[in-house]
matplotlib code that plots the C-alpha trace (Angstrom):
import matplotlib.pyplot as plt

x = [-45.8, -46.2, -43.2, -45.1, -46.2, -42.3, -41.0, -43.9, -42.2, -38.6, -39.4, -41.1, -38.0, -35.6, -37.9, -37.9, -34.0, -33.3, -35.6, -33.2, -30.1, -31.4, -31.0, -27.4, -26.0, -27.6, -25.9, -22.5, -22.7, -23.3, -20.1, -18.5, -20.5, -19.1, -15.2, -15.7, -16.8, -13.2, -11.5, -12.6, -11.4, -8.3, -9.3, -9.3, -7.5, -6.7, -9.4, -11.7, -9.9, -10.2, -14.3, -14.7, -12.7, -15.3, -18.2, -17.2, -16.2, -19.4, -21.4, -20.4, -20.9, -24.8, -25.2, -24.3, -25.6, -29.1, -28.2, -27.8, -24.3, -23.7, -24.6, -21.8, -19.5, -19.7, -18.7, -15.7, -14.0, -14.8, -12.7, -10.0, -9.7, -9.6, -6.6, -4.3, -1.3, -1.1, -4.8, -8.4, -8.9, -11.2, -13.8, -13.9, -15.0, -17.4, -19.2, -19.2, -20.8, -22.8, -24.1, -24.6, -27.0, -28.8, -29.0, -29.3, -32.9, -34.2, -32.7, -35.1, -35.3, -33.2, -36.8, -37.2, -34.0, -34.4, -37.6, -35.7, -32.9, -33.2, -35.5]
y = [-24.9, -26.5, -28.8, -32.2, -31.2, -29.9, -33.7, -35.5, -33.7, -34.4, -38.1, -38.2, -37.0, -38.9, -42.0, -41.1, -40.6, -43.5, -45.5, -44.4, -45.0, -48.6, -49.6, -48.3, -49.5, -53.1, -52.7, -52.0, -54.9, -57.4, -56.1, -56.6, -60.4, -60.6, -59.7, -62.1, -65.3, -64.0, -63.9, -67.0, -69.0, -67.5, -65.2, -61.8, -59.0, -55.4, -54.6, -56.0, -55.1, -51.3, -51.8, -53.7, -50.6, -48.2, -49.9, -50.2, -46.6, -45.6, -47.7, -46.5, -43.2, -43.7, -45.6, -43.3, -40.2, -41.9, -42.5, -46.3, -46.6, -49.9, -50.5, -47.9, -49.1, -52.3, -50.8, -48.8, -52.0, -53.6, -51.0, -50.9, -54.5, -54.4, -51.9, -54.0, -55.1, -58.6, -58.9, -59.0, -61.5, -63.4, -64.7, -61.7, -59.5, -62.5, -62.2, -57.9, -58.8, -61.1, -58.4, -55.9, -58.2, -58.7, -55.3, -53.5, -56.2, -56.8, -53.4, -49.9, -47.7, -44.2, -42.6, -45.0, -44.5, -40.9, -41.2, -42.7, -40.1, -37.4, -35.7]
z = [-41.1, -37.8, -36.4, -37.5, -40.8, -41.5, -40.0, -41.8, -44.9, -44.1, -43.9, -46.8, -48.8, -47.1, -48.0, -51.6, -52.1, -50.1, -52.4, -55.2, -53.1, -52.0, -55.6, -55.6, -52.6, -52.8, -56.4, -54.2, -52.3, -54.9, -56.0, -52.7, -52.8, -56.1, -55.6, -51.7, -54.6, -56.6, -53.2, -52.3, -55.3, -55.8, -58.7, -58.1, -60.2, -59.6, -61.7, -59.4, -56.0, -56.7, -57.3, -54.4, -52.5, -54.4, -53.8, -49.5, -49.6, -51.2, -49.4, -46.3, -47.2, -48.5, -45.6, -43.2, -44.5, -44.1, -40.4, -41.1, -38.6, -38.4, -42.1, -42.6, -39.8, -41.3, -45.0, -43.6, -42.1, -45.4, -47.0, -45.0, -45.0, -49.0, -48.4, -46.6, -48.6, -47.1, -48.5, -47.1, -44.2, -46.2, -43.1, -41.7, -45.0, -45.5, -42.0, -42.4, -45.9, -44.8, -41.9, -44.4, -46.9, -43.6, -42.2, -45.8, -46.6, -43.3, -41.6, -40.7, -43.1, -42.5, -42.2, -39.1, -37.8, -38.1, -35.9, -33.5, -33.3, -35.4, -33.2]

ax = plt.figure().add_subplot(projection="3d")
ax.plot(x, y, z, "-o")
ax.set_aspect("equal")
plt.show()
């Protein structure tokens, strides 16, 4: 198999688990949307804290493993923010989750960003 035909195959994978993944990890962020609403009014529970500090972790993970970094970069602080004992800066988690709704509908796709720099 010649180099192109082995890269045109590679990016054809990575675009089919990544079409699977999208679901997940725009499923994450609504719950990181969801738990900044809670935040916001003054409702949030422990319950809902530890999702919101799965779904960043998780995200960031997905996101990075399909060579999305500032998708991930943007996850990680998330999650560490959610760790903080004195609570989440609230306008700061809303801009990151803001960037991330931004970068995760209008961003490159990991087979495009692996054209870039995977080769």
């Amino acid at each position: 198999m010649s180099h192109p035909e082995y890269e045109a195959q590679v990016r054809a994978a990575l675009e089919k688990v990544w079409r699977v993944s999208r679901h997940e990890a725009l499923s994450r962020l609504a719950t990181l949307e969801s738990f900044l609403h809670e935040l916001r009014s003054g409702k949030t529970d422990e319950r809902s804290l530890s999702s919101a500090q799965s779904a960043a972790h998780r995200l960031s993970g997905t996101l990075g493993m399909f060579g999305l970094k500032e998708g991930s970069a943007c996850a990680a602080e998330v999650e560490s923010l959610l760790c903080h004992e004195s609570g989440p800066n609230i306008a700061r988690m809303g801009k990151l989750v803001g960037r991330l709704r931004i970068l995760m509908e209008e961003g490159p796709s990991p087979t495009r960003t692996w054209e870039k720099y995977g080769q």
